[in-house]
C-alpha positions in Angstrom: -2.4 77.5 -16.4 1.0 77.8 -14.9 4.1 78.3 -16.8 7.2 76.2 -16.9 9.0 78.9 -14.8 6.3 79.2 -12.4 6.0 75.1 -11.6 9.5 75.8 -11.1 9.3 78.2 -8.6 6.5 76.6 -7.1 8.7 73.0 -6.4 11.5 75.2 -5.3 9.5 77.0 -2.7 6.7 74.7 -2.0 7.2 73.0 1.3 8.5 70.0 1.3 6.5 66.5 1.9 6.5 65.3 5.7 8.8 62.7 6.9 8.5 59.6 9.5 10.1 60.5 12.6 12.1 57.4 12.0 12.9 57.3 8.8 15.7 54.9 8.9 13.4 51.8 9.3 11.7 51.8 5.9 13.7 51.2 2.9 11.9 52.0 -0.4 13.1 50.0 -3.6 14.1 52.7 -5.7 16.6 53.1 -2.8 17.5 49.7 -2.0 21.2 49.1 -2.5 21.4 44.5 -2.0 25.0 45.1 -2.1 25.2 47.5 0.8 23.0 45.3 3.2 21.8 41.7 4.1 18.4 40.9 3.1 16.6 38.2 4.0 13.5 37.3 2.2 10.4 35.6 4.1 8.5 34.4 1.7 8.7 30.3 2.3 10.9 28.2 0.1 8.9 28.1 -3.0 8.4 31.5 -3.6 11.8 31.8 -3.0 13.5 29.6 -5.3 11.1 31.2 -8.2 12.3 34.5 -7.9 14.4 36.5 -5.2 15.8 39.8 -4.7 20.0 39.0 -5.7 21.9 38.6 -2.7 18.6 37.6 -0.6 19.1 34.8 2.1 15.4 32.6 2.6 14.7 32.7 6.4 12.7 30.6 7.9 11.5 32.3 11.2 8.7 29.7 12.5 11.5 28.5 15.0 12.2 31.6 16.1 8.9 32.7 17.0 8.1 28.7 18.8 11.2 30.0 20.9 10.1 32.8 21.7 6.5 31.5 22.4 8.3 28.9 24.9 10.5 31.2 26.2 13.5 29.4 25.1 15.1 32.5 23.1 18.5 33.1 25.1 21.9 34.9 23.9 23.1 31.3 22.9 20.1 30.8 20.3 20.4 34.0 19.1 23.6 33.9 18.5 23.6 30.8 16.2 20.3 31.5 14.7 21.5 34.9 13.2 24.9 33.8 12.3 22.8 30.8 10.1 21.1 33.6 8.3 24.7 35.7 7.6 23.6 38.7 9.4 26.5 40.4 10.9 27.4 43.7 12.9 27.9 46.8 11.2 25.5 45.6 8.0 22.4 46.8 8.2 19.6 44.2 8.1 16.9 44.0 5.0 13.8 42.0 5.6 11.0 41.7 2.9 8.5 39.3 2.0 4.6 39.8 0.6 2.6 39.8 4.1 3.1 42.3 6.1 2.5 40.8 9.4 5.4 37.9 8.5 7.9 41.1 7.2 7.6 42.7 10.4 7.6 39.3 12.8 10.8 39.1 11.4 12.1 42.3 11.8 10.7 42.2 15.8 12.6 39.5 16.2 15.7 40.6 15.1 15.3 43.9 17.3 14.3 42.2 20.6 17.7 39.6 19.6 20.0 42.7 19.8 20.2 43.5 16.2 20.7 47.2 16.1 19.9 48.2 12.2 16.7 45.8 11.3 15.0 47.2 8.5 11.6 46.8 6.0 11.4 46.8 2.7 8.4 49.2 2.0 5.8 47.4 -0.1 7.8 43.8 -0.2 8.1 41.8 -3.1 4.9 42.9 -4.5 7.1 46.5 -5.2 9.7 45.5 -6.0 8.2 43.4 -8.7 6.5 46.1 -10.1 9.9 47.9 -10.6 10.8 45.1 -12.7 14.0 44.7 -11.0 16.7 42.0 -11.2 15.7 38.9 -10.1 17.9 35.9 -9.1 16.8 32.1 -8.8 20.1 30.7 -7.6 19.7 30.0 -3.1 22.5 32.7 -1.2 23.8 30.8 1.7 23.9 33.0 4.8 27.0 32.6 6.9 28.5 35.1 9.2 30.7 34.4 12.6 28.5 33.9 15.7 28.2 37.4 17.7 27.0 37.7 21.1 24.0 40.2 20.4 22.7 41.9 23.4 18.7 40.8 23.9 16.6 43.7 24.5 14.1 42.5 26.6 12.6 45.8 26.9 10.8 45.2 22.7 9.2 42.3 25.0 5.7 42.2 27.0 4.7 39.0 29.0 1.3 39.1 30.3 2.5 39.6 34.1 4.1 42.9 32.2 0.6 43.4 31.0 -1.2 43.0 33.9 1.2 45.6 35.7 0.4 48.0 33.6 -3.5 47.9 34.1 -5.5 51.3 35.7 -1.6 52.9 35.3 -1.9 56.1 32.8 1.7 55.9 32.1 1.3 53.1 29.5 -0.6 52.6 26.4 -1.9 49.1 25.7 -2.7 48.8 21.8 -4.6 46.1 20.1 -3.8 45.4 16.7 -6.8 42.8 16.0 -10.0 43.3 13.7 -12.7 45.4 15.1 -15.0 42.2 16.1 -12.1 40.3 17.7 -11.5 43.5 19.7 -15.3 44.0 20.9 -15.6 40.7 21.8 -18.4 39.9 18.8 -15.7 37.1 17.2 -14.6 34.9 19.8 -12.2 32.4 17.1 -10.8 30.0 19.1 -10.3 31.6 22.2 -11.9 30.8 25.8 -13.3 34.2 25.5 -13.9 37.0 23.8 -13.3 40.9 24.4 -10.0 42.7 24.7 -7.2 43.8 27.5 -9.2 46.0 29.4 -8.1 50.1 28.6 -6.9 48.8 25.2 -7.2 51.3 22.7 -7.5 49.6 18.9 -5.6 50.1 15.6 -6.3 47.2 13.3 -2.6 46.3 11.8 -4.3 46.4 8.2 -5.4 50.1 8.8 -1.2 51.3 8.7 -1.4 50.2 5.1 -2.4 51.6 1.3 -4.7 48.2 0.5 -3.4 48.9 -3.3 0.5 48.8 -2.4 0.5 47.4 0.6 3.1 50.1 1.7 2.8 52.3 4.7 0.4 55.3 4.5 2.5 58.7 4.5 3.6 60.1 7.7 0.8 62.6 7.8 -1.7 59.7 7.5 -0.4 57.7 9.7 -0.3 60.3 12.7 -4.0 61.2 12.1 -4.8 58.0 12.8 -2.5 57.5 15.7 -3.7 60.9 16.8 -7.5 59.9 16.3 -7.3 56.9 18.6 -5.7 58.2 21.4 -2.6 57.0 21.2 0.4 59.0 23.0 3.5 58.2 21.4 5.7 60.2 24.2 4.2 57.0 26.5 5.6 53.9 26.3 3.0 51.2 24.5 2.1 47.4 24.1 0.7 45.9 21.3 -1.0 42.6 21.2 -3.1 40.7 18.5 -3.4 36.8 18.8 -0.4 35.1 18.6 2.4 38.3 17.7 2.2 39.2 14.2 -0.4 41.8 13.8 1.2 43.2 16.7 4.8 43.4 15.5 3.1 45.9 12.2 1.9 47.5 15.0 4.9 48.0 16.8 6.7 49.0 13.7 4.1 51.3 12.4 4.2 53.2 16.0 8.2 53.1 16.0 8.3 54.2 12.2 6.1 57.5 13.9 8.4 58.3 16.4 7.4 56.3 19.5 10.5 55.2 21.8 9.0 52.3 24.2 7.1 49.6 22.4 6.5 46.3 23.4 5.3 43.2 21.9 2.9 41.2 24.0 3.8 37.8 22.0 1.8 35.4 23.4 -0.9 38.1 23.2 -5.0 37.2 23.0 -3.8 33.5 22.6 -2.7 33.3 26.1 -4.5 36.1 27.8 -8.2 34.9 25.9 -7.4 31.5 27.6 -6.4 32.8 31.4 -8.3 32.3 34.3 -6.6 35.4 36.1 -6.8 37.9 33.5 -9.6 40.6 33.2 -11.2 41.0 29.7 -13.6 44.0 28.5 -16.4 43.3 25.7 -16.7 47.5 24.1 -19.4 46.0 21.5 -21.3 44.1 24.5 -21.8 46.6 27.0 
């Protein structure tokens, strides 16, 4: 058994745990400072009006992403959608909810607007919860003065971007779906069935602890990056069926260090219903 001196020794010299590349995305609630940043909470109304973290501003995204589905998310848009929701430059940005896939839709969207410090709450409201920290019922109402944000267009994949990018080894193509959807054995709703041909996969749910629903540790997550092939030094697009799955994605690979990654929005819900894309079926041939 080890004495008090030497555990003490031990912690002193041990080395210390590993760290995510970029660390500055994920904000864990023990050091979550409301006061310091804008957080916006994306829970729907209800849950919101039961129980929020103080200072939170409800955001409802669903016309953000219809905009950016129709293509109709300009500079002008942008600018009056954030101001609605009172985030402003030089705050950094907050966004926590309790799915994961609506958390980091959010957070996408606020990057590819030009919002330079977007961040996630790790674990959501389910976390912060269990920390049995302040609550507040009372609605925030976001307001801050319209600012021209600069899109970055380059957090953004179209499917001609997509197709460009086919039998080219300088970019990774990543699909975020479940294991059937991506072999083609679930077809849901689509025309067809399969995935972008090349694609490696990474089911979004696999990024997670099921128990927390927090990210795995850094070591855990770049095995499994490592074990399916995907290079981080190249730039990558995820894709699931309509965005979501693919913006964890996105933010998972970001969080590990990668420097180009695009969200292919419109993902399988456009290219499974194309005439003039080229799908592959792994589980089928």
């Amino acid at each position: 058994m080890m004495t008090s001196l030497a555990i003490a020794v031990y912690l002193l010299t041990a080395d210390p745990p590993p760290a995510y590349p970029n660390p500055a995305l994920l904000v864990e609630v023990g050091d979550l400072k409301p006061e310091a940043v804008r957080l916006l909470d994306v829970r729907g109304k209800a849950k919101y009006e039961a129980g929020h973290i103080p200072g939170a501003v409800l955001v409802d995204f669903a016309p953000w992403s219809k905009a950016v589905t129709a293509g109709k998310a300009d500079a002008a848009f942008w600018k009056a959608e954030i101001a609605a929701v009172g985030v402003a430059p030089g705050r950094p940005v907050v966004v926590y909810g309790d799915d994961p896939r609506d958390v980091c839709r959010a957070w996408w969207m606020l990057k590819f607007a030009g919002v330079p410090d977007a961040r996630v709450l790790n674990g959501g409201w389910k976390t912060y919860t269990a920390a049995k920290l302040p609550e507040q019922k009372d609605p925030v109402v976001g307001k801050a003065e319209p600012h021209d944000w600069a899109l970055v267009p380059g957090r953004f994949a179209d499917k001609q971007h997509v197709l460009d990018q086919l039998n080219k080894q300088t970019t990774g193509i990543v699909d975020a779906r479940s294991p059937d959807e991506f072999t083609g054995r679930a077809k849901l709703s689509n025309k067809r069935a399969g995935c972008v041909p090349g694609a490696a996969h990474l089911e979004w749910s696999e990024l997670l602890d099921p128990a927390t629903g927090k990210f795995l540790a850094p070591d855990q997550l770049a095995k499994l990056i490592k074990d399916r092939n995907i290079d981080l030094a190249k730039p990558q697009v995820t894709y699931c069926q309509s965005g979501g799955r693919a913006a964890v994605l996105a933010f998972g690979l970001e969080l590990m260090g990668a420097k180009n990654v695009r969200n292919y929005y419109a993902s399988w819900g456009e290219w499974g219903n194309s005439t003039d894309t080229p799908v592959a079926t792994p589980g089928k041939e």
